[in-house]
N, C-alpha and C positions, 0 to 999 in steps of 0.2 A: 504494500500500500504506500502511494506517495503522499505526501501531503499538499505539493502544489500540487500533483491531480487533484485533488479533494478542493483545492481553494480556486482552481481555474473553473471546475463544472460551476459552484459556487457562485462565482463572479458574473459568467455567462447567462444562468440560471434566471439570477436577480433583472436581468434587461425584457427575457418574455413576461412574466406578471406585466408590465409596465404597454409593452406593444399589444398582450388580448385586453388586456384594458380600456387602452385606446381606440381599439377596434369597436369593442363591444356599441364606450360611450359615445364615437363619432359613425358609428355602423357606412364607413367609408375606409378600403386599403388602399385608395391610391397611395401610390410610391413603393407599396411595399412588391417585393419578388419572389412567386410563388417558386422559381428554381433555387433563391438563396436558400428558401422556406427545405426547399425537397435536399438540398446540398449537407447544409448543416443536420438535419433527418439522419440523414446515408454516414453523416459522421458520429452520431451517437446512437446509432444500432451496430456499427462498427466496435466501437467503446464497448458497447454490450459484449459481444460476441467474443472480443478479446476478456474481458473480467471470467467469462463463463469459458472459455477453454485455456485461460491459463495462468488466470491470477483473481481470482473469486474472492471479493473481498467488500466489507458496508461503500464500498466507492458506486458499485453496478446501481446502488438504489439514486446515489442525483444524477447517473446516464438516464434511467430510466423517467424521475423525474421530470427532466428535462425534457425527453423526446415526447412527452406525453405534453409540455406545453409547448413543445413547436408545433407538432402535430395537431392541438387545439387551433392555436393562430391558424394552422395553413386552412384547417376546415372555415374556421373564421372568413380567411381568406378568401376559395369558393364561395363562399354564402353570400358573404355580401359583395363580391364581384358580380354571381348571376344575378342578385337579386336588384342589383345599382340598374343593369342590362335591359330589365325587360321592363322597368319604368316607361308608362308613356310623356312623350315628348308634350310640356302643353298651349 
């Protein structure tokens, strides 16, 4: 177990609260990038998969944590990108 591993997830961790947040209360993503959304995704189910074949330790739970709030935003994300889309124009 490292401990800047534990204080980087940590660090990173602290900024999604802050973005589905934003999301929720302005129900608008412009700006945001559902490939940075899927990129950063692909890198803490990576983190996962490394804790579980060969270093199993309380670090897998803020990968986990984590992936489960980018994966919130990116749903976010969809929702209210279709749902900004099919507004009529008035």
């Amino acid at each position: 177990m490292s401990i800047f591993e534990g204080v980087m997830l940590i660090c990173f961790g602290a900024s999604w609260p802050i973005s589905i947040l934003k999301s929720i209360r302005v129900k608008d993503v412009t700006g945001k990038s559902p490939l940075f959304l899927v990129i950063v995704a692909v890198g803490y189910v990576s983190g996962i998969v490394h804790k579980v074949l060969y270093s199993l330790d309380w670090i897998i739970i803020l990968y986990i944590v984590n992936l489960i709030m980018i994966l919130t935003d990116l749903t976010l994300y969809i929702h209210y990108s279709r749902k900004n889309r099919i507004q009529p124009v008035c």
